[in-house]
C-alpha positions as CSV (number, residue, x, y, z in Angstrom):
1,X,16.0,-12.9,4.1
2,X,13.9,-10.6,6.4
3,X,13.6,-8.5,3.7
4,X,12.2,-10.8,1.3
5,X,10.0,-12.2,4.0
6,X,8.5,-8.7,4.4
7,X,7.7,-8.4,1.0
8,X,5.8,-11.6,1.5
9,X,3.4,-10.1,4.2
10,X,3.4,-7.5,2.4
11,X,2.2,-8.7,-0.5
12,X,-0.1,-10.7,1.6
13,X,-1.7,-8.0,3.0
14,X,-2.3,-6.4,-0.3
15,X,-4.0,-9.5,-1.9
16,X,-5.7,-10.6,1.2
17,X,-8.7,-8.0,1.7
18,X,-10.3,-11.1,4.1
19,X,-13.1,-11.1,7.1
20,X,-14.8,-8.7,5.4
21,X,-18.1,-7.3,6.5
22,X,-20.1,-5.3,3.4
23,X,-22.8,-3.0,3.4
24,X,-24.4,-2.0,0.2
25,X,-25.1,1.8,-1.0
26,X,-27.3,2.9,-4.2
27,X,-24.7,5.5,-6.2
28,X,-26.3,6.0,-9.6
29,X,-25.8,3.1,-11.4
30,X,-23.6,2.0,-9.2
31,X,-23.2,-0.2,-5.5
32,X,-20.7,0.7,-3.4
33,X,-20.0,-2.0,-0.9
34,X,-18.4,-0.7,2.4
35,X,-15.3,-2.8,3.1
36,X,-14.5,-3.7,6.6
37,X,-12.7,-7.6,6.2
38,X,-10.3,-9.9,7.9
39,X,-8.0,-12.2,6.5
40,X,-5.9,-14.6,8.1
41,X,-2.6,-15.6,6.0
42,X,1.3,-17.3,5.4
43,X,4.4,-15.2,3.7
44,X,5.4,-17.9,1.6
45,X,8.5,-16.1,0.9
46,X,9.9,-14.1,-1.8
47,X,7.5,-11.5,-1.9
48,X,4.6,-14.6,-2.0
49,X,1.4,-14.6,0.4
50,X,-1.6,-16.5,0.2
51,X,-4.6,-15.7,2.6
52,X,-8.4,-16.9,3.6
53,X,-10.8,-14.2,4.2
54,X,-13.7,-14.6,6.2
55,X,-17.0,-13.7,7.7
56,X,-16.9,-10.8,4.3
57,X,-20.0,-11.7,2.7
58,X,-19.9,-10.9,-0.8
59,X,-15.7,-10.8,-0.5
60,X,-15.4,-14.5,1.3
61,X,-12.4,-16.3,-0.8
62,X,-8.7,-16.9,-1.5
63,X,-6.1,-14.2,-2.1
64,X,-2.4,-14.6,-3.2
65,X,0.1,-11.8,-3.2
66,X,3.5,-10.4,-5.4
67,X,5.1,-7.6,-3.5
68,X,8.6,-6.1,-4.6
69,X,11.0,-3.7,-2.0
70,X,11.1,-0.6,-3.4
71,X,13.1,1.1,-1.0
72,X,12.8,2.7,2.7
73,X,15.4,2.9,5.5
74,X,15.4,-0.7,7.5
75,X,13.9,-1.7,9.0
76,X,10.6,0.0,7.5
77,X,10.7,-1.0,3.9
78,X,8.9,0.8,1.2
79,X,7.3,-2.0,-1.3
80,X,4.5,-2.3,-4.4
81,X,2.6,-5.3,-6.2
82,X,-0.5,-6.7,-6.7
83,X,-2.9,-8.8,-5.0
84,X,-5.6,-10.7,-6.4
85,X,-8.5,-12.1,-4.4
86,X,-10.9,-14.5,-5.8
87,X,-14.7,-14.8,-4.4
88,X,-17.5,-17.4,-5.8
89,X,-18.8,-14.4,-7.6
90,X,-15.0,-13.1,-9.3
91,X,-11.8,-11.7,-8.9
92,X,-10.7,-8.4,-7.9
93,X,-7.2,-7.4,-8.5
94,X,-5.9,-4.4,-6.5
95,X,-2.3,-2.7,-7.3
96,X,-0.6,-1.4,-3.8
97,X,1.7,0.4,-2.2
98,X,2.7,0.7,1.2
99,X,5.4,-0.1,3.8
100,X,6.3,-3.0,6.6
101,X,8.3,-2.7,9.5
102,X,10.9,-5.4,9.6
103,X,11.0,-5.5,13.2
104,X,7.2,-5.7,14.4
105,X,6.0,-7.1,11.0
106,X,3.3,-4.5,11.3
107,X,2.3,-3.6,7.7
108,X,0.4,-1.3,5.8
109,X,-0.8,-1.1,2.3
110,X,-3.3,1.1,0.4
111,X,-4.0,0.8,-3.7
112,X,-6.8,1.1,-6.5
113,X,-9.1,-2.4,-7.9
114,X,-7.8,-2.0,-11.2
115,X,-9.5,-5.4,-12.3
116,X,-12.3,-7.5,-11.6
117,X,-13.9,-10.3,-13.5
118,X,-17.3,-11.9,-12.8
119,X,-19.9,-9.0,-10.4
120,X,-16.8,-7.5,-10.3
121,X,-16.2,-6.5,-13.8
122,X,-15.1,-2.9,-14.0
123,X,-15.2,-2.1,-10.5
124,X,-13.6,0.6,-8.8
125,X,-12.6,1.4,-5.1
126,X,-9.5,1.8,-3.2
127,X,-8.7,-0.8,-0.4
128,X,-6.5,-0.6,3.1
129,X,-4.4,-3.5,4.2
130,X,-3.2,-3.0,8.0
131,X,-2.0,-5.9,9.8
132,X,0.8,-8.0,11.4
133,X,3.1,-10.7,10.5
134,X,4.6,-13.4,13.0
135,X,8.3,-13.0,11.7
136,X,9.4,-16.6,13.0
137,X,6.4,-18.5,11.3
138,X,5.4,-15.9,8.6
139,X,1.6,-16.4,9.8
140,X,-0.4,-12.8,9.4
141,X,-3.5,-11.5,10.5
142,X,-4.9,-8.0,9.1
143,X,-7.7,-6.2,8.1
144,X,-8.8,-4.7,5.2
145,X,-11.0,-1.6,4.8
146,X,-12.1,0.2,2.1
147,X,-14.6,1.0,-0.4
148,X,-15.3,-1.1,-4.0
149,X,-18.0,-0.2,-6.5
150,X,-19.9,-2.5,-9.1
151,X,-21.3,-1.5,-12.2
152,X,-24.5,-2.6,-13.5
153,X,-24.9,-2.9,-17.1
């Protein structure tokens, strides 16, 4: 059960890039927003999260996560998935991997945007998730840092 709750925050954190603040960068054709965001989320269990990111400009939304155990030595656990999160302005979805300590509920995830619809439509970027669960209520909090890239057409 601890192990499943893991992948939860773990898949949490991957999805929940929230309480971001962004900074835009001319690159070409490109912006490159500087990612440093909070999110504030639930492990809704079996490798479920759902989070609320905040005070990230452009990246304020929702993000729900599916994390898998892939292996690791308990009680740090090696784990993968996906995390989508959605903004008034699109979705980004980002494809992690990373590990979380059964015992603290620290976590850490890093992985590429390999989707994005809306502004966010072939993007590209790489994004941190570093935070901590609550392992009797499944509550997190963690930030995410990174760097994604628009294209303009």
């Amino acid at each position: 059960m601890k192990s499943l709750r893991l992948l939860v925050l773990l898949s949490a954190m991957v999805v929940t890039a929230g309480g971001a603040q962004t900074t835009s960068a001319a690159v070409g054709h490109d912006s490159c927003l500087s990612v440093h965001a909070r999110a504030i989320g639930q492990n809704l269990g079996g490798g479920h999260t759902q989070a609320t990111i905040v005070h990230a400009g452009i990246l304020n939304g929702t993000t729900v996560g599916q994390l898998v155990i892939t292996g690791g030595t308990p009680p740090v656990l090696t784990v993968m998935g996906t995390g989508v999160l959605t903004t008034h302005s699109g979705t980004l979805t980002v494809s992690v991997v990373g590990t979380f300590n059964g015992a603290t509920g620290e976590f850490r995830a890093t992985g590429q945007i390999v989707h994005g619809t809306g502004i966010f439509a072939g993007a590209t970027g790489v994004l941190t998730f570093v935070g901590l669960e609550d392992l009797t209520s499944g509550s997190f909090t963690q930030t995410i840092t990174g760097t994604v890239c628009l294209v303009h057409g």
